[in-house]
Backbone as CSV, one residue per row, in Angstrom:
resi,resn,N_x,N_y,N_z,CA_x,CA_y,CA_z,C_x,C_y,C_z
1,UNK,0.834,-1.181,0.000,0.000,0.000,0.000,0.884,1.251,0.000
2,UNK,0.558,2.210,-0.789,1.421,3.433,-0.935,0.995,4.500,-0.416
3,UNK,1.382,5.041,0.229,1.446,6.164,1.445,0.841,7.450,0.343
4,UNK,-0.761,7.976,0.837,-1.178,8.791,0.021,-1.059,10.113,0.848
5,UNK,-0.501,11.199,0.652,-1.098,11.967,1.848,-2.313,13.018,1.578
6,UNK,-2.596,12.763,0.271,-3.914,13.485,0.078,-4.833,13.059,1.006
7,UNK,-4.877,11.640,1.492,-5.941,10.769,2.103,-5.716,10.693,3.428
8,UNK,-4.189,11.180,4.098,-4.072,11.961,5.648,-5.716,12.541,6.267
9,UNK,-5.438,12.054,7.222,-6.860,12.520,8.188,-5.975,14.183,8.721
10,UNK,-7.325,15.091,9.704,-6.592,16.430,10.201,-5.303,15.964,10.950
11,UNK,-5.666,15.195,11.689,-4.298,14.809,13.024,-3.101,14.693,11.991
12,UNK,-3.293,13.501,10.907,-2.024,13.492,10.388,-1.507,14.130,9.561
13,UNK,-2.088,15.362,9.175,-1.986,16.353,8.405,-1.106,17.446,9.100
14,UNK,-1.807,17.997,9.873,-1.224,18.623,11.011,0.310,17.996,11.820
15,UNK,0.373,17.187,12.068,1.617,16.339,12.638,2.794,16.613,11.191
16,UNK,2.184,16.143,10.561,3.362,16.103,9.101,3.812,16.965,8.915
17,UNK,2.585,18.538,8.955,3.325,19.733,8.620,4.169,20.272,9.759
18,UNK,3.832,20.051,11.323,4.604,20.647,12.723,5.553,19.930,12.452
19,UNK,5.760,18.569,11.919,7.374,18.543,11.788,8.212,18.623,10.691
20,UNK,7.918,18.867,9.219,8.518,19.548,8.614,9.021,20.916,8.973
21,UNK,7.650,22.136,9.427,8.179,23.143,9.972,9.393,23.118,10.934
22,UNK,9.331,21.958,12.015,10.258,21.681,13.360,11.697,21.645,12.286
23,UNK,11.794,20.465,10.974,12.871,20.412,10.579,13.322,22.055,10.148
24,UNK,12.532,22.392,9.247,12.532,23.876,8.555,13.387,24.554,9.147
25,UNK,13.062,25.257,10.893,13.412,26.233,11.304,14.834,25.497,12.460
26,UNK,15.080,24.117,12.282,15.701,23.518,13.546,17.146,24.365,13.324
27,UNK,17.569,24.325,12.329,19.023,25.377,12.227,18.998,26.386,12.383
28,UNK,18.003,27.198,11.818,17.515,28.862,12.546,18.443,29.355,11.204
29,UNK,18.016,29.204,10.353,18.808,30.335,8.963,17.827,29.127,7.985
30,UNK,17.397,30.487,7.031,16.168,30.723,6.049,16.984,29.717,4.816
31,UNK,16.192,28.941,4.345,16.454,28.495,2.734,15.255,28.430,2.207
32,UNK,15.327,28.636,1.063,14.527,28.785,0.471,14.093,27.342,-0.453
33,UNK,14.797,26.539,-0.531,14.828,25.049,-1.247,13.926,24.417,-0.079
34,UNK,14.515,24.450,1.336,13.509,23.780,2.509,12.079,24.573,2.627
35,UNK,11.831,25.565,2.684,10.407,26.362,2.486,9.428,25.781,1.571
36,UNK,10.097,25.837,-0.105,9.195,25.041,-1.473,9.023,23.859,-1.031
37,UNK,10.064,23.049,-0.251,9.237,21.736,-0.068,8.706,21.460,0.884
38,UNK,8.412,22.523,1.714,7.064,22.459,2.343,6.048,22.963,1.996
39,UNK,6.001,23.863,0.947,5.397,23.996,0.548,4.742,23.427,-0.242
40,UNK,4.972,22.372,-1.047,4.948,21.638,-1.811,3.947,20.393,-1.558
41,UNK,4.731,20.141,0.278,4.296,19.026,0.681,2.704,19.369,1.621
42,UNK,2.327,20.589,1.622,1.210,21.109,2.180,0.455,20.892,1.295
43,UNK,0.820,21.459,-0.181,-0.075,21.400,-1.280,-0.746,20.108,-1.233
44,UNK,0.073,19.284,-1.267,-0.619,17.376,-1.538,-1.171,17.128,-0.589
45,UNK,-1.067,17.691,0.411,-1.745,17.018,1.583,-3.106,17.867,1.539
46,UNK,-3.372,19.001,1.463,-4.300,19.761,1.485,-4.342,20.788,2.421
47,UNK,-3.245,21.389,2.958,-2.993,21.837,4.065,-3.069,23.261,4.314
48,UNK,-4.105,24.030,4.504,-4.229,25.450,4.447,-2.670,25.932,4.168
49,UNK,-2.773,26.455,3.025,-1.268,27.572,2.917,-1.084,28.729,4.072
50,UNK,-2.162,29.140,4.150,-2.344,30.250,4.967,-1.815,30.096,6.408
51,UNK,-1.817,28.926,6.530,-1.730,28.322,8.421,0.022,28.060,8.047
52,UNK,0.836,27.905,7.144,2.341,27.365,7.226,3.131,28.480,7.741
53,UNK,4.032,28.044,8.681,4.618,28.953,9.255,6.290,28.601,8.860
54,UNK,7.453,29.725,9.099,8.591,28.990,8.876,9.101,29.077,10.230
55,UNK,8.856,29.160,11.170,9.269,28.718,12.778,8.585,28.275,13.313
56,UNK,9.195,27.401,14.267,8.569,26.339,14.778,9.305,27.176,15.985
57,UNK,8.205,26.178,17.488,8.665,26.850,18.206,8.484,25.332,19.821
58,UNK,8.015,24.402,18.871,7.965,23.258,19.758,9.379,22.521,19.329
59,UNK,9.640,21.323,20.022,10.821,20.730,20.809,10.606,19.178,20.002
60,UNK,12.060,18.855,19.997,12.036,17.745,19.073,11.234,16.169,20.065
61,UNK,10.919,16.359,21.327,10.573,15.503,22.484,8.973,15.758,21.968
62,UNK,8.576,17.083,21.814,6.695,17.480,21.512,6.584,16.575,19.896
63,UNK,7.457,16.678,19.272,7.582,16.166,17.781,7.435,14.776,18.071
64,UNK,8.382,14.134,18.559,8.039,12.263,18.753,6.260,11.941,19.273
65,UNK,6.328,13.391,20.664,4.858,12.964,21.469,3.639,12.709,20.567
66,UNK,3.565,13.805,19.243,3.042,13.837,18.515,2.786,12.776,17.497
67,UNK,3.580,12.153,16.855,4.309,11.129,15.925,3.251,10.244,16.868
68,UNK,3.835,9.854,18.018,3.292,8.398,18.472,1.411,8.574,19.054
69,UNK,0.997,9.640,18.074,-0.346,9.697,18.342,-0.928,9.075,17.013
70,UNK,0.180,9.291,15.918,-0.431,8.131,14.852,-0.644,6.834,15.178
71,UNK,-1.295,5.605,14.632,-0.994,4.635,14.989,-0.394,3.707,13.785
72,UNK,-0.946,4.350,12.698,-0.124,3.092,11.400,1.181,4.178,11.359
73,UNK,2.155,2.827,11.209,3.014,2.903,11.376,4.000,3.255,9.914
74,UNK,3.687,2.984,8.698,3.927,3.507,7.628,3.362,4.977,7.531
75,UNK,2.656,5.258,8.064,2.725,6.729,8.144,3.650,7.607,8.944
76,UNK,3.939,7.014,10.442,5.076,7.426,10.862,6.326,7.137,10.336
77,UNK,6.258,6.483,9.362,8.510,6.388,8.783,7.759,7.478,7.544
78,UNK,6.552,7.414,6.778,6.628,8.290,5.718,6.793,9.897,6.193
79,UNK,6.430,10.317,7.524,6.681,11.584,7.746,8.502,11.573,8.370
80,UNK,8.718,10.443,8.978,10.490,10.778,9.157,11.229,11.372,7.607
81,UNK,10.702,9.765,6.603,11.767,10.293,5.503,11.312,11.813,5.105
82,UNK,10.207,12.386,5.146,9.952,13.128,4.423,10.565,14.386,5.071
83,UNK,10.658,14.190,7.122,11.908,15.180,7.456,13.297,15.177,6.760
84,UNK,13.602,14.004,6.959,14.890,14.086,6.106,14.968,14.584,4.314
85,UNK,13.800,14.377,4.013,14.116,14.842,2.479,14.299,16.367,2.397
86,UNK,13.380,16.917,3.617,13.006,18.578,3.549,14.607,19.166,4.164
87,UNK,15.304,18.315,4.910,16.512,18.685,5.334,17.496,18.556,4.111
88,UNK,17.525,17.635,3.529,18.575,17.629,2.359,18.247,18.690,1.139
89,UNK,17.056,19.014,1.612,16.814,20.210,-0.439,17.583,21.260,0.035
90,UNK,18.317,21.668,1.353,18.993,22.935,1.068,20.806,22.088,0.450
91,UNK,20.662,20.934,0.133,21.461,20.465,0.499,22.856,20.213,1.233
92,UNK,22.252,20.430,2.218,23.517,20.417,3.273,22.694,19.596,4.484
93,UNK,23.422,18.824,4.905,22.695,17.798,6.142,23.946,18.059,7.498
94,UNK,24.010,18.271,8.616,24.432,18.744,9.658,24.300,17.684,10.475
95,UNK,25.465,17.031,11.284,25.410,16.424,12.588,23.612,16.792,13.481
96,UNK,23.383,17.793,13.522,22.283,18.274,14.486,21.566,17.175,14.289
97,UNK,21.334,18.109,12.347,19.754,17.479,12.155,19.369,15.932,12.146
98,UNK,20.554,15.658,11.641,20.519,13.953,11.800,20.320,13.340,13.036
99,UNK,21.052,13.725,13.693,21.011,13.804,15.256,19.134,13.803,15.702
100,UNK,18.722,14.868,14.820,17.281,15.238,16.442,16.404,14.647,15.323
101,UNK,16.686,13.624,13.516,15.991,12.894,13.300,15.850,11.787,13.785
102,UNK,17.199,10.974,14.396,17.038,9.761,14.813,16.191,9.705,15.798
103,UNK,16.631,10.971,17.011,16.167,10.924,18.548,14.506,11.077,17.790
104,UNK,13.832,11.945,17.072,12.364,11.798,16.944,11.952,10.243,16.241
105,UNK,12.662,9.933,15.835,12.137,8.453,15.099,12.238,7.718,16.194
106,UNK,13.282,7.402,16.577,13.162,6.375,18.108,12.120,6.545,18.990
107,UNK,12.189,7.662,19.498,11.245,8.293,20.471,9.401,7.725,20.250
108,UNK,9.208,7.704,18.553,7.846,7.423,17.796,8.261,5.900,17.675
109,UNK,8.835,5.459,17.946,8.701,3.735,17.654,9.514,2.780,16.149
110,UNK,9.898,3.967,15.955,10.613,3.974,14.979,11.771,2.975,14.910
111,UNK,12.341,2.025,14.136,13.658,1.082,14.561,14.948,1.999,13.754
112,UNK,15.753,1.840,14.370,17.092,2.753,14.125,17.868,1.826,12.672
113,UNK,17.063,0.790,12.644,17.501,0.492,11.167,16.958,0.914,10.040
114,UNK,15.538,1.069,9.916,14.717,1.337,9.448,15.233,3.320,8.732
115,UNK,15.289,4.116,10.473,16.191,5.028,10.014,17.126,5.478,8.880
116,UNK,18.457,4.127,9.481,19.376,4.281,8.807,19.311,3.798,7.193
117,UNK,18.021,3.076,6.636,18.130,3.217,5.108,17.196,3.937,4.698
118,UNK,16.707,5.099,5.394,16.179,5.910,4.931,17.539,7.319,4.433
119,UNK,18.094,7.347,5.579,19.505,8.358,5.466,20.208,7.790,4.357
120,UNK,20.240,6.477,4.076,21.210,5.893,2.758,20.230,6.218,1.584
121,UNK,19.285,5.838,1.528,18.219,6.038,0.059,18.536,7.489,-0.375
122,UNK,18.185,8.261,0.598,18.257,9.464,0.508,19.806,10.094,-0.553
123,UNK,20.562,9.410,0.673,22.200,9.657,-0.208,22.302,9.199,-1.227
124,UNK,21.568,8.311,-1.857,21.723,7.631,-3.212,21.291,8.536,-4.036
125,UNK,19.925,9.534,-3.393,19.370,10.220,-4.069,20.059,11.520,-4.919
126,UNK,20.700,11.793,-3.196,22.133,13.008,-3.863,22.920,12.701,-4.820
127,UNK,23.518,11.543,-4.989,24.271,11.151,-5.582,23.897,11.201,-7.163
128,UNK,23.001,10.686,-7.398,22.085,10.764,-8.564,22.246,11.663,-9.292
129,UNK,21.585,12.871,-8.295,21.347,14.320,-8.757,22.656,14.886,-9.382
130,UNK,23.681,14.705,-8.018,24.998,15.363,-8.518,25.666,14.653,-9.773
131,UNK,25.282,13.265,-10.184,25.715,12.537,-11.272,24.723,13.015,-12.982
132,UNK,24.063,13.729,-12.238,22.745,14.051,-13.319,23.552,15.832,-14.183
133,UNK,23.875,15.987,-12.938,24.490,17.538,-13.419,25.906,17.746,-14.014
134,UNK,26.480,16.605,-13.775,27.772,16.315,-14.348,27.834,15.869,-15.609
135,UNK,26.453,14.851,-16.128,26.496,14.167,-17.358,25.586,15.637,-18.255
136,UNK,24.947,16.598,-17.336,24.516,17.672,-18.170,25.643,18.832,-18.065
137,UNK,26.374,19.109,-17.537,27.675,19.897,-17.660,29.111,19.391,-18.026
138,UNK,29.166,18.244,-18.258,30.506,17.060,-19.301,30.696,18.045,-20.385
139,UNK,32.075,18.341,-20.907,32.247,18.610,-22.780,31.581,20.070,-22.977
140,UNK,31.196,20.841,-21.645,30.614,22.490,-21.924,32.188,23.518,-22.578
């Protein structure tokens, strides 16, 4: 079954976006690559534009409390990766953030393996990209 989030109920709508925002503002300096993809990711979900904020002002401990009010559990790893994806579009990933993704995934029930091939998929993903821009900038 594939993780729709058009079909997110309010709770998990709301949860998805408080912790994208939580990732958003966790470094405290503006990008604009992490903003569009929350923005982005509000759009699909259905998520009043009007209500997105770019600071957060709750705690990565309120973020898990939250998380473990879902109960399917493919919805909780689809909102982890999707922290981590919103952290990599500025692309730059930081000890922190990795850091206060694991502690919120654990915290939600999350297995620290499970985690860790989400952080690898992800890197494959970079990799890609940066291999994508090389075979379009080769022979300029």
């Amino acid at each position: 079954m594939t993780i729709q989030v058009k079909n997110f109920n309010n709770t998990q709508k709301n949860i998805f976006i408080a912790a994208l925002t939580f990732m958003l503002s966790f470094e405290k300096k503006h990008c604009d690559e992490k903003f569009e993809f929350l923005k982005i990711q509000a759009i699909r979900c259905g998520y009043d534009q009007r209500k997105l904020k770019t600071k957060s002002t709750v705690k990565a401990t309120e973020i898990a409390s939250e998380l473990n009010k879902i109960k399917d559990i493919a919805v909780k790893r689809y909102i982890i990766l999707q922290m981590i994806l919103l952290t990599i579009a500025g692309h730059e990933l930081s000890d922190k953030e990795v850091d206060v993704i694991y502690a919120i995934g654990t915290k939600a029930g999350i297995n620290i393996d499970k985690i860790d091939d989400f952080f690898l998929w992800a890197a494959k993903g970079i990799e890609w990209q940066i291999e994508g821009a090389k075979i379009v900038e080769e022979d300029l």
